[in-house]
mmCIF file of the C-alpha atoms, coordinates in Angstrom:
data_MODEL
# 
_entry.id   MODEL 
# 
loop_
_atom_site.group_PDB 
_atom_site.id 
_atom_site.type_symbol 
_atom_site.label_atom_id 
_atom_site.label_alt_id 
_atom_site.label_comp_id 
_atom_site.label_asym_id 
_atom_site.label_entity_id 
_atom_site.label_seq_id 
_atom_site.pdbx_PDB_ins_code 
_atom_site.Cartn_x 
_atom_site.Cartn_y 
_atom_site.Cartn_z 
_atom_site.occupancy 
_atom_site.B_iso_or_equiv 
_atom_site.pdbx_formal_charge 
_atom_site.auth_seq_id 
_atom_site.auth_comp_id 
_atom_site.auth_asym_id 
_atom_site.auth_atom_id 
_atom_site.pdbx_PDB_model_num 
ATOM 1   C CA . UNK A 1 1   ? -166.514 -142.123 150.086 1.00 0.00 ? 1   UNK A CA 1 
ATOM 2   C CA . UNK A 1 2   ? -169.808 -143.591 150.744 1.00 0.00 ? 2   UNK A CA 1 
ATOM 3   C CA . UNK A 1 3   ? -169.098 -145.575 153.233 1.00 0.00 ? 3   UNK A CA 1 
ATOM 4   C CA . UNK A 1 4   ? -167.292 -142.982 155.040 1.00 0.00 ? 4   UNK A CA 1 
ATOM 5   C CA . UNK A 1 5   ? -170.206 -140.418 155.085 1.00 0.00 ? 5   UNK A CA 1 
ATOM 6   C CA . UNK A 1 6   ? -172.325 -143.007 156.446 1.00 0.00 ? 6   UNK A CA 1 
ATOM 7   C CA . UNK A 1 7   ? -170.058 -143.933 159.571 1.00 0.00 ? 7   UNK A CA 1 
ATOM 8   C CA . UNK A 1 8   ? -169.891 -140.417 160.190 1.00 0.00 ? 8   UNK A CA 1 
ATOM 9   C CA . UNK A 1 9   ? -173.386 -140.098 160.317 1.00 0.00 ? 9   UNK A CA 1 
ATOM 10  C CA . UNK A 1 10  ? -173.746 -143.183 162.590 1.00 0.00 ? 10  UNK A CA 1 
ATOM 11  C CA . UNK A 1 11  ? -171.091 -142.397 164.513 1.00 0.00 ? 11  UNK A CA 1 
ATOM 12  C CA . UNK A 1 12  ? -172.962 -138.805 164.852 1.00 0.00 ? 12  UNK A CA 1 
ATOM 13  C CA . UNK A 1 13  ? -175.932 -140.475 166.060 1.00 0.00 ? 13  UNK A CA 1 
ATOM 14  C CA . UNK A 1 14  ? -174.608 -142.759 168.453 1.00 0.00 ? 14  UNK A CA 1 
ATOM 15  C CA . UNK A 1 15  ? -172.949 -140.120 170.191 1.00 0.00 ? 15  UNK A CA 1 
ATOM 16  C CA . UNK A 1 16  ? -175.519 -137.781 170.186 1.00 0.00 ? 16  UNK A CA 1 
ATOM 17  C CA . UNK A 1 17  ? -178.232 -140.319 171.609 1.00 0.00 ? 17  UNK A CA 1 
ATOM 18  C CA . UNK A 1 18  ? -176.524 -140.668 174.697 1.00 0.00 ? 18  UNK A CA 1 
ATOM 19  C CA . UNK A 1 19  ? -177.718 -137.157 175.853 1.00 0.00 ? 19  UNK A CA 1 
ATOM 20  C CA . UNK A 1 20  ? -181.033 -137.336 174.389 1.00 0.00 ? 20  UNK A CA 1 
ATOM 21  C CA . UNK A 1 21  ? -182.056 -140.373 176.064 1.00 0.00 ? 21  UNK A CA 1 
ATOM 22  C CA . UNK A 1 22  ? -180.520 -139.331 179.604 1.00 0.00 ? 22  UNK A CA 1 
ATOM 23  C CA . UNK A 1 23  ? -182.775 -136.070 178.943 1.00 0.00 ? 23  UNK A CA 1 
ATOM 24  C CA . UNK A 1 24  ? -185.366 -138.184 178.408 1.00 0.00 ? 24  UNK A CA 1 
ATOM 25  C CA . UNK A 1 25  ? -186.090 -138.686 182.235 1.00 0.00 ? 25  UNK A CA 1 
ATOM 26  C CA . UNK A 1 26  ? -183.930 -135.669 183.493 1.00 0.00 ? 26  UNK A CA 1 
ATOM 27  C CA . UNK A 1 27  ? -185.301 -133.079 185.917 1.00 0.00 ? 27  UNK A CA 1 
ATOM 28  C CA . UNK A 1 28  ? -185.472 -129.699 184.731 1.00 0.00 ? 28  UNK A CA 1 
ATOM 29  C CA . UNK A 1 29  ? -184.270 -126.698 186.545 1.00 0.00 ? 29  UNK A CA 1 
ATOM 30  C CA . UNK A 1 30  ? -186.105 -123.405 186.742 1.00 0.00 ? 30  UNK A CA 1 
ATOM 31  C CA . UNK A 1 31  ? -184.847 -120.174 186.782 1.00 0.00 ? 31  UNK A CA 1 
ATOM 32  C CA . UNK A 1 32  ? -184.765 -118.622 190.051 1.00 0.00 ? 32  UNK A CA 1 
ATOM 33  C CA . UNK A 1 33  ? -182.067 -115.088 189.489 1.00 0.00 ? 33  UNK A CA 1 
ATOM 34  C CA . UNK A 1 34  ? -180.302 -112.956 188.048 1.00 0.00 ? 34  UNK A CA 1 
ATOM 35  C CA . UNK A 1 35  ? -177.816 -110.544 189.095 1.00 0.00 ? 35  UNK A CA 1 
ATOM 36  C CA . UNK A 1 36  ? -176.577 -107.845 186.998 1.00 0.00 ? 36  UNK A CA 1 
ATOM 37  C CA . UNK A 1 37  ? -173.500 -106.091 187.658 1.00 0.00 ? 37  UNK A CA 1 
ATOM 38  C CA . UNK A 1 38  ? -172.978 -108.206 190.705 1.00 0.00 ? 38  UNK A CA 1 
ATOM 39  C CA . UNK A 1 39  ? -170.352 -107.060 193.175 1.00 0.00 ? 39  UNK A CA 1 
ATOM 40  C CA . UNK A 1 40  ? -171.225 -110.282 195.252 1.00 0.00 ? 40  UNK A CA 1 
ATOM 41  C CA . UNK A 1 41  ? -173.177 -113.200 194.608 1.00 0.00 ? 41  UNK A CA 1 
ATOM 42  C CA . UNK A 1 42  ? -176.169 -112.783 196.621 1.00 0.00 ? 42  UNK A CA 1 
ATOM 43  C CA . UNK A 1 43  ? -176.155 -117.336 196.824 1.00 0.00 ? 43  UNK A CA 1 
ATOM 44  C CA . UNK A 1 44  ? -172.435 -117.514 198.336 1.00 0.00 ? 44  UNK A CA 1 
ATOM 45  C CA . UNK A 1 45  ? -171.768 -119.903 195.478 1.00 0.00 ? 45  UNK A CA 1 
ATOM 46  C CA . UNK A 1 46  ? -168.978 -117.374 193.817 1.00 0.00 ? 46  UNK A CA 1 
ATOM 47  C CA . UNK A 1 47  ? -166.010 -115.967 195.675 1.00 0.00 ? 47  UNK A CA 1 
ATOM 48  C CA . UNK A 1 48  ? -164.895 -112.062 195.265 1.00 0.00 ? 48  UNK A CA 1 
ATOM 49  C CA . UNK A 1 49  ? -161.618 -113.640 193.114 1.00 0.00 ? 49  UNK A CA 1 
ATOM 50  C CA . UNK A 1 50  ? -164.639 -114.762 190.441 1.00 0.00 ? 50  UNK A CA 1 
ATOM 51  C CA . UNK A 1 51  ? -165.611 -110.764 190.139 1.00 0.00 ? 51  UNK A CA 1 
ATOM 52  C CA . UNK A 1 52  ? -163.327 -109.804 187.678 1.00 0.00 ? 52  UNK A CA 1 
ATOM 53  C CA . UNK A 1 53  ? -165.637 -108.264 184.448 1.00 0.00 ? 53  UNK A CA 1 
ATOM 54  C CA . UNK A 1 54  ? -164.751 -109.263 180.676 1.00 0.00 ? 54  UNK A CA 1 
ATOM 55  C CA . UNK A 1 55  ? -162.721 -106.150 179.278 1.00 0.00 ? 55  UNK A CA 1 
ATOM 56  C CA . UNK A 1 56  ? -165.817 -103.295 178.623 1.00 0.00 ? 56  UNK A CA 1 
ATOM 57  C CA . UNK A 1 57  ? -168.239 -105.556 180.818 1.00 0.00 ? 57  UNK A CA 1 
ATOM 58  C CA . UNK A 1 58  ? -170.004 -106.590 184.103 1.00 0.00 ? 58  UNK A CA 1 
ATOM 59  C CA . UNK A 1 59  ? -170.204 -109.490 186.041 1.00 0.00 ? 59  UNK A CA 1 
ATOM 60  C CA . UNK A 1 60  ? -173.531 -111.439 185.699 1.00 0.00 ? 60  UNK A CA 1 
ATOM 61  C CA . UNK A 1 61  ? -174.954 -114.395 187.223 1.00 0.00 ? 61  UNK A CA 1 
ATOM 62  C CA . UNK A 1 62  ? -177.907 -116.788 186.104 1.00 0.00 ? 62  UNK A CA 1 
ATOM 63  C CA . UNK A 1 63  ? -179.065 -119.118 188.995 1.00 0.00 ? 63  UNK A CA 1 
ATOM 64  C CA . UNK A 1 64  ? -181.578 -121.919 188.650 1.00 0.00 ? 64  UNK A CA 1 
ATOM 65  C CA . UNK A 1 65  ? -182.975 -124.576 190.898 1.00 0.00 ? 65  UNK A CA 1 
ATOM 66  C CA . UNK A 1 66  ? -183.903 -127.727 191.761 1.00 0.00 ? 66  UNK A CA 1 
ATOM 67  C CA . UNK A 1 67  ? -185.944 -129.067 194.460 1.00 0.00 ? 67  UNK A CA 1 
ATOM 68  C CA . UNK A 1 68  ? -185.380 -132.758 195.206 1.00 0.00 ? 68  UNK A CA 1 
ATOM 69  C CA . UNK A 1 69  ? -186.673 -134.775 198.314 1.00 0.00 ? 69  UNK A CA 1 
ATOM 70  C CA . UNK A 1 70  ? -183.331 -135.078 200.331 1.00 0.00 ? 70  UNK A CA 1 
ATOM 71  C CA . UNK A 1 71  ? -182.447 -130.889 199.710 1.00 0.00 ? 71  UNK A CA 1 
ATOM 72  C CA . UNK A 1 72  ? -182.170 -128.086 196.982 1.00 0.00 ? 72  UNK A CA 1 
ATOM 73  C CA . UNK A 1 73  ? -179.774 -128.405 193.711 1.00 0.00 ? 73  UNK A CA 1 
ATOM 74  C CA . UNK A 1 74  ? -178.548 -124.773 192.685 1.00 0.00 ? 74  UNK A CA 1 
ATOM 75  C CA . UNK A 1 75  ? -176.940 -124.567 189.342 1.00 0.00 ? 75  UNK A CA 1 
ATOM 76  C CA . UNK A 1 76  ? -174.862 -121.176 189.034 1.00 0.00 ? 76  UNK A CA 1 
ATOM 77  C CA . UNK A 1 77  ? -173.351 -119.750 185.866 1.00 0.00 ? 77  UNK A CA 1 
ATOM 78  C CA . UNK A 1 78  ? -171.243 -116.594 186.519 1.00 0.00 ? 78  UNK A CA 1 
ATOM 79  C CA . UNK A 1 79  ? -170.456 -114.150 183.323 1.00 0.00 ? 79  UNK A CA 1 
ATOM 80  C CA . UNK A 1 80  ? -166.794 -113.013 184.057 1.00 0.00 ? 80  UNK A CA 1 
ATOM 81  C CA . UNK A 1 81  ? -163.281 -112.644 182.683 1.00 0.00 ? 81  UNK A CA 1 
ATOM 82  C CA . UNK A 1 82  ? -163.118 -116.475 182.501 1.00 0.00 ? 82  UNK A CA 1 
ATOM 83  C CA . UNK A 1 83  ? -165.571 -116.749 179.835 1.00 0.00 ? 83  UNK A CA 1 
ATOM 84  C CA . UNK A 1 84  ? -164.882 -118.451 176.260 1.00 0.00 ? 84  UNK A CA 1 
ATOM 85  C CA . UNK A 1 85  ? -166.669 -117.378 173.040 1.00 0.00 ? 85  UNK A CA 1 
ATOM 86  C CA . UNK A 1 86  ? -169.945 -119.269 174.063 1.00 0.00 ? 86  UNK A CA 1 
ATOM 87  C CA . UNK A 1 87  ? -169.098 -121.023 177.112 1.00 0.00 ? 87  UNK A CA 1 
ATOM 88  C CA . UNK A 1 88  ? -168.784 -119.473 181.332 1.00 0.00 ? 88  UNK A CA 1 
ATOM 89  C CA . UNK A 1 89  ? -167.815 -121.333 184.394 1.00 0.00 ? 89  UNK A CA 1 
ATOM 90  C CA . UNK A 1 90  ? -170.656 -123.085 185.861 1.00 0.00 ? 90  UNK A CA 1 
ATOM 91  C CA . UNK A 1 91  ? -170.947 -124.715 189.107 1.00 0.00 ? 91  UNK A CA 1 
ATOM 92  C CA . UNK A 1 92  ? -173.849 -126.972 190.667 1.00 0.00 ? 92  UNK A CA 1 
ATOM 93  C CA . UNK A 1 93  ? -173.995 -126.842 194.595 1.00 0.00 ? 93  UNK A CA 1 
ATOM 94  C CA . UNK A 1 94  ? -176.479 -128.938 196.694 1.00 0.00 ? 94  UNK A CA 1 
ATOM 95  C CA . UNK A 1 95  ? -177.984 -127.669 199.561 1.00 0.00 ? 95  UNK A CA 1 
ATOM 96  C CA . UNK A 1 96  ? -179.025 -131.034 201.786 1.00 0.00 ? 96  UNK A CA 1 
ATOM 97  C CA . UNK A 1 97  ? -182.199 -130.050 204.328 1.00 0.00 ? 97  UNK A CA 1 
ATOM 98  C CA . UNK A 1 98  ? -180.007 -129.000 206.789 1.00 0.00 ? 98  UNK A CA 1 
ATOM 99  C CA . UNK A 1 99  ? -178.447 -126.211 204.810 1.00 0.00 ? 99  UNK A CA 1 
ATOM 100 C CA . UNK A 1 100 ? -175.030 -128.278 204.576 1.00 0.00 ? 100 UNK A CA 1 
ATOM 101 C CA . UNK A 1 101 ? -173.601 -127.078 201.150 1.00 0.00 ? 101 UNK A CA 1 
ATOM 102 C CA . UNK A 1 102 ? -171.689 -128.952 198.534 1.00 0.00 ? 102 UNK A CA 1 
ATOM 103 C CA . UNK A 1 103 ? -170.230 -128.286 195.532 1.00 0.00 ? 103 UNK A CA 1 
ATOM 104 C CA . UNK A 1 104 ? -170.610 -130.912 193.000 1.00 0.00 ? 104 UNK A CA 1 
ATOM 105 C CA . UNK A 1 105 ? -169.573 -130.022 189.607 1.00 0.00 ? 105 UNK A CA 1 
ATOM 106 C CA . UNK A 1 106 ? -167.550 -127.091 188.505 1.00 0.00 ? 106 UNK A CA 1 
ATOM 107 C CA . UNK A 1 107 ? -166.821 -126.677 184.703 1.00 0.00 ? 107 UNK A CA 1 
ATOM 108 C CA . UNK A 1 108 ? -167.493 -124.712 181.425 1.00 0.00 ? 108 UNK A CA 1 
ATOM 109 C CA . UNK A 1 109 ? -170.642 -124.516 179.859 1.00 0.00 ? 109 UNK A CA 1 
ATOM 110 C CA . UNK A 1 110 ? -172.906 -123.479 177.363 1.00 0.00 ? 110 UNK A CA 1 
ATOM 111 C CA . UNK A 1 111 ? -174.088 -120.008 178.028 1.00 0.00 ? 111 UNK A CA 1 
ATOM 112 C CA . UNK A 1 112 ? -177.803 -119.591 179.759 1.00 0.00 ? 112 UNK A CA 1 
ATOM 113 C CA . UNK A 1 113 ? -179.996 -117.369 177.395 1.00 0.00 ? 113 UNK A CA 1 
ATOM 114 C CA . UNK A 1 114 ? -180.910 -114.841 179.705 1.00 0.00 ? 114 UNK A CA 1 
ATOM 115 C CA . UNK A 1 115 ? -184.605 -115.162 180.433 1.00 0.00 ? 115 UNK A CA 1 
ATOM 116 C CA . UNK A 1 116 ? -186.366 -111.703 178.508 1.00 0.00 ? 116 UNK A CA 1 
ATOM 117 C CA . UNK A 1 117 ? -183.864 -111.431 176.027 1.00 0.00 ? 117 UNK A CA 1 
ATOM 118 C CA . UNK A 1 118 ? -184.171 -111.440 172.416 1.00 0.00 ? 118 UNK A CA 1 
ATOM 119 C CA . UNK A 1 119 ? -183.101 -115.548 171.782 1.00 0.00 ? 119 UNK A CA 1 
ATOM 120 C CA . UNK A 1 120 ? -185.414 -116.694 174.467 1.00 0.00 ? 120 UNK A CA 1 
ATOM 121 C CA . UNK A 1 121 ? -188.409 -116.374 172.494 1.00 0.00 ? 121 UNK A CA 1 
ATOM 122 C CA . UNK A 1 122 ? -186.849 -118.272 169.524 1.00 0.00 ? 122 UNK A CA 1 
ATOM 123 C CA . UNK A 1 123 ? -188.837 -121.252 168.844 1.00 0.00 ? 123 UNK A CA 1 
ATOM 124 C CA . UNK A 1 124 ? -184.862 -123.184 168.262 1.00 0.00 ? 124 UNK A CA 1 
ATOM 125 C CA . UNK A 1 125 ? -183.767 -121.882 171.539 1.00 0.00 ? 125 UNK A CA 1 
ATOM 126 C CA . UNK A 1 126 ? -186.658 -121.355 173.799 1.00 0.00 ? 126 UNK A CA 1 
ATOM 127 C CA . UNK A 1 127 ? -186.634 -125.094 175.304 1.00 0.00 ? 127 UNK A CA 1 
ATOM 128 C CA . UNK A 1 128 ? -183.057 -124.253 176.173 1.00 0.00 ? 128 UNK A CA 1 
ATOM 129 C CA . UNK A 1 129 ? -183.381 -120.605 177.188 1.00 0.00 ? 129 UNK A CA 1 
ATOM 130 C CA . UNK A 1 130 ? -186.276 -121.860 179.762 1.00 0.00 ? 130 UNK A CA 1 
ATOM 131 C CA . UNK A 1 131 ? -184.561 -124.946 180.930 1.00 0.00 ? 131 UNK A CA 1 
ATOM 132 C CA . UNK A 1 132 ? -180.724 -125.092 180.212 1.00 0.00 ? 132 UNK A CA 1 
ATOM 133 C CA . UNK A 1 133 ? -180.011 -127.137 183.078 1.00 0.00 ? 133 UNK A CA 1 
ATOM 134 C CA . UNK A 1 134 ? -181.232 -130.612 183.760 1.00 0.00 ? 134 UNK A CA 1 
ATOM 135 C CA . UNK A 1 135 ? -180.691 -133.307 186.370 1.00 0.00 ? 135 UNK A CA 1 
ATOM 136 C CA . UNK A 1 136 ? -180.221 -136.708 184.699 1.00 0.00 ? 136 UNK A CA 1 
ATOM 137 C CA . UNK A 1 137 ? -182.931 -138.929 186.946 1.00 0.00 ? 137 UNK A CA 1 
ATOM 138 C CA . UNK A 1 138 ? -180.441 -140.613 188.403 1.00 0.00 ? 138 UNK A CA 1 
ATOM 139 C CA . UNK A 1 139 ? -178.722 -137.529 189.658 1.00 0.00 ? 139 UNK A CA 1 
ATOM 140 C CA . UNK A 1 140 ? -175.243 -138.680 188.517 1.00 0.00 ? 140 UNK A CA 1 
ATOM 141 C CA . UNK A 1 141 ? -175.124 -136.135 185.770 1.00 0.00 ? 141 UNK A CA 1 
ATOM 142 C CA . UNK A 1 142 ? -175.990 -132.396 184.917 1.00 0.00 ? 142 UNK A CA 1 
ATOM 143 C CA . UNK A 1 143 ? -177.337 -131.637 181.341 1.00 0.00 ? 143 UNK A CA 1 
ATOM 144 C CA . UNK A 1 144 ? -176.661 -128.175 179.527 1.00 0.00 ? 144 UNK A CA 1 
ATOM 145 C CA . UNK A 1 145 ? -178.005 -127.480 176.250 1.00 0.00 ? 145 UNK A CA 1 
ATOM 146 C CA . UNK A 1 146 ? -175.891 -131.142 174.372 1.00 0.00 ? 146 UNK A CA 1 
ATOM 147 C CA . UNK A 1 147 ? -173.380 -132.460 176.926 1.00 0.00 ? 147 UNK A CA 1 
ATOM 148 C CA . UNK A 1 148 ? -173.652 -134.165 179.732 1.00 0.00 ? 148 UNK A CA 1 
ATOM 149 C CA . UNK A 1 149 ? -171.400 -133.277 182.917 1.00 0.00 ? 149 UNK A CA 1 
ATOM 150 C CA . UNK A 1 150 ? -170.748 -136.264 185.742 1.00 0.00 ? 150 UNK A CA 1 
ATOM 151 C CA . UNK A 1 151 ? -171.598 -135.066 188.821 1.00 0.00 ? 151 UNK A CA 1 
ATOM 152 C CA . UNK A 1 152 ? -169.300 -135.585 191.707 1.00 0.00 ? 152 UNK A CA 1 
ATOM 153 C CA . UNK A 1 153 ? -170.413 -138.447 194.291 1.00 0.00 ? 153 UNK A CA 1 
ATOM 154 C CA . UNK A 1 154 ? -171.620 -137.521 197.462 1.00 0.00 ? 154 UNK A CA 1 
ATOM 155 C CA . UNK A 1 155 ? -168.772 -137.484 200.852 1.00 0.00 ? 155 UNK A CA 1 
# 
């Protein structure tokens, strides 16, 4: 039984480690908008189909950014129908310097914590609520919050 409890706990580690040490030299994003009750997203990242409000809601969406030497990373999380109990579709588009857009990674994620509200003063959750997206410095992966997301390559 022992022996058990201590694999788990190794295993635990190990697989936790892998996103602390890529976070170690990630690039943090900063929060840049947010539009309440949106009718359109004012970035062009979400289409009208993604406007469809939980039952009794709105539509939201958090944006942050990133500015890197070849263009501008936007991270986008969109509060709609589509979201789970603590998760909302997320996509990360780069903008290269001549305004070319791609998106690179499209997939659930941890909720932002809205900046002003209640949790983002939480000494447990203010890191996060300031900063939950992060550019692993090799710019092959997007951190939120504990997992990792591979970003698409480049075409």
């Amino acid at each position: 039984m022992l022996f058990k409890s201590l694999t788990a706990i190794t295993l635990a580690g190990i697989l936790f480690a892998g996103p602390a040490v890529a976070a170690s030299n990630a690039l943090p994003f900063s929060f840049s908008q947010a539009t309440t009750d949106a009718k359109a997203d004012p970035n062009g990242i979400w289409s009208s189909d993604d406007f469809t409000p939980p039952p009794g809601g709105s539509v939201s969406i958090y944006t942050y950014s990133l500015n890197a030497p070849d263009g501008r990373w936007i991270a986008s999380q969109i509060w709609n129908e589509n979201c789970g109990s603590s998760t909302c579709p997320t996509r990360l588009v780069f903008i290269n310097k001549n305004g070319g857009r791609t998106l690179r990674l499209e997939a659930d994620m941890q909720q932002v914590i809205p900046p002003g509200s209640a949790l983002a003063d939480l000494p447990q959750t203010a890191d996060f609520a300031k900063h939950p997206f992060k550019l692993s410095g090799d710019a092959h992966a997007l951190i939120a919050g504990d997992n990792q997301f591979k970003i698409a390559p480049r075409k």
